[in-house]
C-alpha positions in Angstrom: 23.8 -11.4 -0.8 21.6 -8.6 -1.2 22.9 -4.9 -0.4 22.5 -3.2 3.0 19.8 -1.0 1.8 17.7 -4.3 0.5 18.0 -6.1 3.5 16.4 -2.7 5.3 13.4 -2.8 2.7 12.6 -6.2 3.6 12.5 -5.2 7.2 10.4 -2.4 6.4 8.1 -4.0 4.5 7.6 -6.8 7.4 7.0 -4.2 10.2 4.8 -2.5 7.4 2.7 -5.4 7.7 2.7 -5.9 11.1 0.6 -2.8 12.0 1.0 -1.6 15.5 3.5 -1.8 17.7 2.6 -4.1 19.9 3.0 -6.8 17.2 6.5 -5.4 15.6 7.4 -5.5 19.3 6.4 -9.3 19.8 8.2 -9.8 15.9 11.5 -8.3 17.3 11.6 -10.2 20.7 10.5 -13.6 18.2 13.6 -12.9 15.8 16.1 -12.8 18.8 14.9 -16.3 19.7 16.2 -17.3 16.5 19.8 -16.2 17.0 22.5 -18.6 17.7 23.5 -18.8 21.2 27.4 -17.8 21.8 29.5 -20.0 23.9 30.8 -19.2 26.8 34.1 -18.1 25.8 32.6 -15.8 23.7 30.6 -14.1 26.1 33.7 -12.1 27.0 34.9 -9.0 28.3 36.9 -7.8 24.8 33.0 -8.5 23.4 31.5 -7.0 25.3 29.4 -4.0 24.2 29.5 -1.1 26.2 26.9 1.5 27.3 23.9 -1.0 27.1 21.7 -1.3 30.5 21.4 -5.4 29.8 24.3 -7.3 28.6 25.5 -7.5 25.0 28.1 -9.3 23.5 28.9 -9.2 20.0 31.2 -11.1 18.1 33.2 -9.7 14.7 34.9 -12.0 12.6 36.3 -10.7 8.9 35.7 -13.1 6.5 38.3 -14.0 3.5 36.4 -12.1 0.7 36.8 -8.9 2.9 33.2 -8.6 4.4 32.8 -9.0 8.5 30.3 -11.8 9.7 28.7 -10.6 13.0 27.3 -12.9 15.9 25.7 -11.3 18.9 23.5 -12.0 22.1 22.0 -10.5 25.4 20.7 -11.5 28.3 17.5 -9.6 27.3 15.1 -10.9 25.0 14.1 -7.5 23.2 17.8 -6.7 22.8 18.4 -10.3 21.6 15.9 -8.8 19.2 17.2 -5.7 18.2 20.5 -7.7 17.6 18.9 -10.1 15.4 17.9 -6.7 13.3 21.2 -5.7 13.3 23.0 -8.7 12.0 20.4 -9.0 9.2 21.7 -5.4 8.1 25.2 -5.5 8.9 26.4 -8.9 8.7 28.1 -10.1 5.3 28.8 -6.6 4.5 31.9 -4.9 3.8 33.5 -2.5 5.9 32.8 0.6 3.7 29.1 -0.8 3.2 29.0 -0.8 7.0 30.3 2.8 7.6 28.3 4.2 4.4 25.1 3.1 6.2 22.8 5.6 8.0 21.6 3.0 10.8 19.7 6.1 12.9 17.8 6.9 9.6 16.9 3.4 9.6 15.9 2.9 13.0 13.8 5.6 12.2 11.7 4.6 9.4 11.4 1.1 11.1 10.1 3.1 13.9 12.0 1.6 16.4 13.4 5.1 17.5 10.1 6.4 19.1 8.7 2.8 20.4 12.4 2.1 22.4 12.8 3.9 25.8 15.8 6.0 25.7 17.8 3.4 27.3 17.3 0.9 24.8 17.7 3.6 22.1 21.3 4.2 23.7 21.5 0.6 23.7 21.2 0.4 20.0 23.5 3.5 19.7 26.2 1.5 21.4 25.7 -1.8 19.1 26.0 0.2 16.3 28.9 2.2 17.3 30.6 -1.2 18.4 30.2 -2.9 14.9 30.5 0.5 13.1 33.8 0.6 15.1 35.1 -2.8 14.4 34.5 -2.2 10.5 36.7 0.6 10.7 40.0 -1.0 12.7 39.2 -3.7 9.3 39.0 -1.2 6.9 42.3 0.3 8.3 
């Protein structure tokens, strides 16, 4: 699997080509649809993400070779979105890949900082911080 940092280039590079935001908007709502739906028991209160206006679920489950596979959903379809960005960076990664990673500087150069309202920006903080968080109790 390629690193972290690759997976963020090739996200770049396709809102690169996308132009304005309108489009990287319509791109992010198109790669929630492609997210795996959770079941019902995972849509559950332990996860549950916190501090997000729609809701969020996301699921954490450490694989055998040490790296955390990550499955989320909302009841939102631009947060489905921004979830779908997120597994693409995070999940298959290893706990100290996940905490070395700067996901604000990210968010920034993929622009999504300044085109989010700032309760979708928090919303992003919290996923982040969730996942960020579960990678640590891993780590240990």
């Amino acid at each position: 699997m390629a690193a972290i940092d690759d997976a963020l280039t090739e996200l770049t590079d396709e809102f690169d080509l996308l132009g304005d935001w309108e489009e990287r908007y319509r791109y992010v709502i198109e790669m929630g649809r492609d997210l795996a739906p959770l079941g019902d028991a995972e849509r559950s209160d332990a996860n549950k993400v916190r501090g997000c206006a729609s809701q969020v679920w996301v699921v954490t489950e450490p694989r055998a070779d040490g790296t955390l596979a990550f499955r989320g959903d909302s009841d939102a379809h631009i947060v489905r979105g921004l979830i779908a960005i997120l597994l693409r960076l995070y999940s298959g990664r290893s706990p100290a890949e996940i905490l070395a990673f700067d996901a604000k500087a990210a968010f920034e150069g993929l622009g999504l900082t300044g085109a989010l309202s700032s309760q979708r920006s928090n919303g992003l903080a919290s996923m982040v911080a969730r996942i960020r968080r579960d990678a640590e109790a891993v780590r240990g």
